[in-house]
C-alpha positions as a Markdown table, in Angstrom:
| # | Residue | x | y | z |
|---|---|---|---|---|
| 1 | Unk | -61.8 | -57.5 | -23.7 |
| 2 | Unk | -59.9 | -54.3 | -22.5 |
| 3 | Unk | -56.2 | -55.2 | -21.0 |
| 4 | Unk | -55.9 | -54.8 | -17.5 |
| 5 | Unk | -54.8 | -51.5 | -16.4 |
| 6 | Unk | -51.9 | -51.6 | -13.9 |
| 7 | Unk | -51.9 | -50.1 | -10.8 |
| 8 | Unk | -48.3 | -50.0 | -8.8 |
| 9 | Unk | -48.5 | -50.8 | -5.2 |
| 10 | Unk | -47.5 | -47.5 | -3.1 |
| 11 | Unk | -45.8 | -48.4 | 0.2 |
| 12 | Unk | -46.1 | -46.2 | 2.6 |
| 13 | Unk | -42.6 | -45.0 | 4.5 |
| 14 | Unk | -42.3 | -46.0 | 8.1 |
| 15 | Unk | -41.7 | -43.3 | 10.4 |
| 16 | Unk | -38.5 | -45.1 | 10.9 |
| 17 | Unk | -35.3 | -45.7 | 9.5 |
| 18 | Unk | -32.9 | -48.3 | 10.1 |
| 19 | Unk | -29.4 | -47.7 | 11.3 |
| 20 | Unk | -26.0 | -49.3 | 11.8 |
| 21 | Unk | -23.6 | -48.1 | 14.9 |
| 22 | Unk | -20.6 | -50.4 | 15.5 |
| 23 | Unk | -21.8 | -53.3 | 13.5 |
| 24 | Unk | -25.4 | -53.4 | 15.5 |
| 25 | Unk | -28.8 | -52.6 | 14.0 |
| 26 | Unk | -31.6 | -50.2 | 15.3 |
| 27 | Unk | -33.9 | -47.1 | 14.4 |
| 28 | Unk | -34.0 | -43.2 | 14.3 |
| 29 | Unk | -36.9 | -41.3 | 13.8 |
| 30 | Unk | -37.5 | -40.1 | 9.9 |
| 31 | Unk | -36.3 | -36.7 | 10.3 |
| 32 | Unk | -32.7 | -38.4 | 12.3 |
| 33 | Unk | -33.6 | -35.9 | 15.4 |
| 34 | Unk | -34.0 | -38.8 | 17.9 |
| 35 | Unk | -32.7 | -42.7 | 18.5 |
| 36 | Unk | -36.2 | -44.9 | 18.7 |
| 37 | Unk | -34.3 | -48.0 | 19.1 |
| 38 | Unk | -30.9 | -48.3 | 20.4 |
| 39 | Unk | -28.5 | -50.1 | 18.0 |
| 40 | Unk | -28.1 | -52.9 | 19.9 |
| 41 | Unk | -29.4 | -56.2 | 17.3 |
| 42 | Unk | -27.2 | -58.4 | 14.7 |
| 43 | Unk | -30.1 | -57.3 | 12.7 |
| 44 | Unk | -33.6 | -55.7 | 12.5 |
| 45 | Unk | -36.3 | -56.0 | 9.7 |
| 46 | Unk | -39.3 | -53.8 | 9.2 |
| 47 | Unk | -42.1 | -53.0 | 11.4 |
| 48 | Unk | -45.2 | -55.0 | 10.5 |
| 49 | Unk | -48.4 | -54.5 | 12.5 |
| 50 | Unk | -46.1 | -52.6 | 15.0 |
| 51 | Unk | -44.1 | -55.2 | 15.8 |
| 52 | Unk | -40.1 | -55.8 | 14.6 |
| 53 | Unk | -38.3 | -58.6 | 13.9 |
| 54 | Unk | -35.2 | -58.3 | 15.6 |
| 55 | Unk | -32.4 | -60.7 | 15.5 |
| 56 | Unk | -29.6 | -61.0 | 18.3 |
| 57 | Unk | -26.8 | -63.7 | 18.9 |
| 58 | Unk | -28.4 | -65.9 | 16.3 |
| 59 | Unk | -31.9 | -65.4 | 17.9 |
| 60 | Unk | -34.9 | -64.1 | 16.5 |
| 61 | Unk | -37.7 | -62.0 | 18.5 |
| 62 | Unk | -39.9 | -59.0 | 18.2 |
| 63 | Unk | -40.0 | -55.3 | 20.0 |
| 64 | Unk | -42.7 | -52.7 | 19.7 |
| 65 | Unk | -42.0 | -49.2 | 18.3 |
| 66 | Unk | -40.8 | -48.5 | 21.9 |
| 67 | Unk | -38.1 | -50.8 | 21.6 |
| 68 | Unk | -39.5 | -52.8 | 24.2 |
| 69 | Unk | -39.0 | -56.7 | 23.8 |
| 70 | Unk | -42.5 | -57.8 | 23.3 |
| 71 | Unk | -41.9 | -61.6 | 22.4 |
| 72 | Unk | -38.0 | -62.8 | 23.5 |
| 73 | Unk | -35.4 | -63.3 | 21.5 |
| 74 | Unk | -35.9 | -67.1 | 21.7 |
| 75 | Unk | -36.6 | -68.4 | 18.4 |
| 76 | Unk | -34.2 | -69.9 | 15.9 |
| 77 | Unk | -36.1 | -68.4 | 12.7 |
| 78 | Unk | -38.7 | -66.2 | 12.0 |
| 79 | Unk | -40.5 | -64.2 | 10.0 |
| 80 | Unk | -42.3 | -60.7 | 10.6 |
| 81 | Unk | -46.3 | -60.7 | 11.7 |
| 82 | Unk | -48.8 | -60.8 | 9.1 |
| 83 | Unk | -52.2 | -60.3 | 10.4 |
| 84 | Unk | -51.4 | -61.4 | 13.8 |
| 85 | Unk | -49.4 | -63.7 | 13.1 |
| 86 | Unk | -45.8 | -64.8 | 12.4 |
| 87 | Unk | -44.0 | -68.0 | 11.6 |
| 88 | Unk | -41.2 | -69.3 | 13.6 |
| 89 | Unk | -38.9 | -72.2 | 14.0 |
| 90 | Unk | -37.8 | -73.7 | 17.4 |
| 91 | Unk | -35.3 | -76.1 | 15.9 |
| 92 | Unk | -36.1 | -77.6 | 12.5 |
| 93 | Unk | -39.8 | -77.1 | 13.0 |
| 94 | Unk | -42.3 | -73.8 | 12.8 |
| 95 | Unk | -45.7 | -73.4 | 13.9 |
| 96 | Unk | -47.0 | -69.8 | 14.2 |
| 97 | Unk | -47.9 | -67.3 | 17.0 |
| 98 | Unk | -49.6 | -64.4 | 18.1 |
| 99 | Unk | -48.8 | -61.3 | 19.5 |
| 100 | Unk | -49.0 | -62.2 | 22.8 |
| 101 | Unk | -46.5 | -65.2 | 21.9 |
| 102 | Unk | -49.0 | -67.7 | 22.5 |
| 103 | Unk | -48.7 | -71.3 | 20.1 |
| 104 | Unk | -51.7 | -71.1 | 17.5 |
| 105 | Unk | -50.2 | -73.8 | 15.3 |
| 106 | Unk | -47.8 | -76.2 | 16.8 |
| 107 | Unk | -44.6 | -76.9 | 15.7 |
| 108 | Unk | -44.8 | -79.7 | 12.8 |
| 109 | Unk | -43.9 | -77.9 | 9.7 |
| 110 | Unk | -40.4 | -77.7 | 7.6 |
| 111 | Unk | -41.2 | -74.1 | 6.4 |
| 112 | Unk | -44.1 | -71.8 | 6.0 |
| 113 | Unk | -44.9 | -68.9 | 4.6 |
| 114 | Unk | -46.8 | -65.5 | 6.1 |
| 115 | Unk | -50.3 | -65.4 | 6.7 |
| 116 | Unk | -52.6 | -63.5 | 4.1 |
| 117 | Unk | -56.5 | -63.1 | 4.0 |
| 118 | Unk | -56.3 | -66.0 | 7.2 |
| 119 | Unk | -54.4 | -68.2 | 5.0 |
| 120 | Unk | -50.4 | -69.3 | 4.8 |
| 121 | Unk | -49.0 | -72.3 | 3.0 |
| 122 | Unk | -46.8 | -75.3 | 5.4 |
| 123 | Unk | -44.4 | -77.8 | 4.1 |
| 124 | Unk | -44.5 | -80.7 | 6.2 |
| 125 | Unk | -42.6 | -84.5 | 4.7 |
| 126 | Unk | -42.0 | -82.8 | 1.4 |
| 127 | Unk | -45.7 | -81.7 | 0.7 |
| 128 | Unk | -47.1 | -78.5 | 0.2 |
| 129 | Unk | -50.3 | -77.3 | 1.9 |
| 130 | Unk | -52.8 | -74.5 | 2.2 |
| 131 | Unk | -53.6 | -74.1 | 5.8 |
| 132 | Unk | -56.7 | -71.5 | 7.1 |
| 133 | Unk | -55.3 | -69.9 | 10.4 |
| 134 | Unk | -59.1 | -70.7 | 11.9 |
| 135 | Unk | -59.2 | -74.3 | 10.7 |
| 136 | Unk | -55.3 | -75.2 | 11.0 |
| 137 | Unk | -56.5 | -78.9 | 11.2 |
| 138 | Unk | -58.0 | -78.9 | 7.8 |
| 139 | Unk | -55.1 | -78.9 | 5.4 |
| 140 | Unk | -55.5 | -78.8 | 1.7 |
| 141 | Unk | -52.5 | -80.3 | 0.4 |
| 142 | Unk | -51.5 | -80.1 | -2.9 |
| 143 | Unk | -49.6 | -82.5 | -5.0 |
């Protein structure tokens, strides 16, 4: 049979960079004219389905492209959204939410991963599983 022909993934630049003033995290615009978001965060990670991770005082939350704090900076871990959805951890335990912050799957898992084609793998008492963001009750674990 005829070997695979590679194809290298091309990500596309954000209109945004990140920047460091005084030991704080934010955005300018590509082309460094303007400040989108004030340096004002211990950290910031990229923009996924225009929404950032933001981390401040050992707090995790998520602003738009505005800069406007969409979900608070409340949570202990997290990780950015992924088709709607992000993982984060209030405590020891992470469940996942939506963009409008609202619980889609409680808070029982010891890690997780993000979601992908409606899927995400959980970790709960040393297990594996593969969970489907419509069924989260249905839990293929694997061994």
């Amino acid at each position: 049979p005829p070997k695979p022909v590679h194809v290298p993934v091309k990500e596309e630049q954000d209109i945004y960079v990140k920047i460091n003033k005084g030991g704080k995290w934010g955005f300018r615009t590509r082309d460094g004219k303007e400040m989108a978001v004030p340096a004002v965060y211990d950290e910031v990670f990229n923009f996924k389905d225009d929404l950032c991770c933001v981390q401040k005082e050992e707090k995790f939350g998520f602003i738009n492209r505005q800069g406007e704090e969409i979900i608070p900076v409340m949570y202990d871990c997290a990780t950015s959204f992924s088709e709607g959805y992000a993982c984060v951890f209030k405590g020891e335990y992470c469940g996942y939410i939506n963009t409008a912050n609202e619980t889609v799957i409680d808070f029982v898992y010891s890690a997780g991963t993000p979601v992908i084609n409606g899927e995400c793998r959980v970790k709960k008492d040393g297990k594996w599983g593969e969970l489907h963001i419509d069924a989260p009750k249905d839990i293929r674990w694997i061994i």
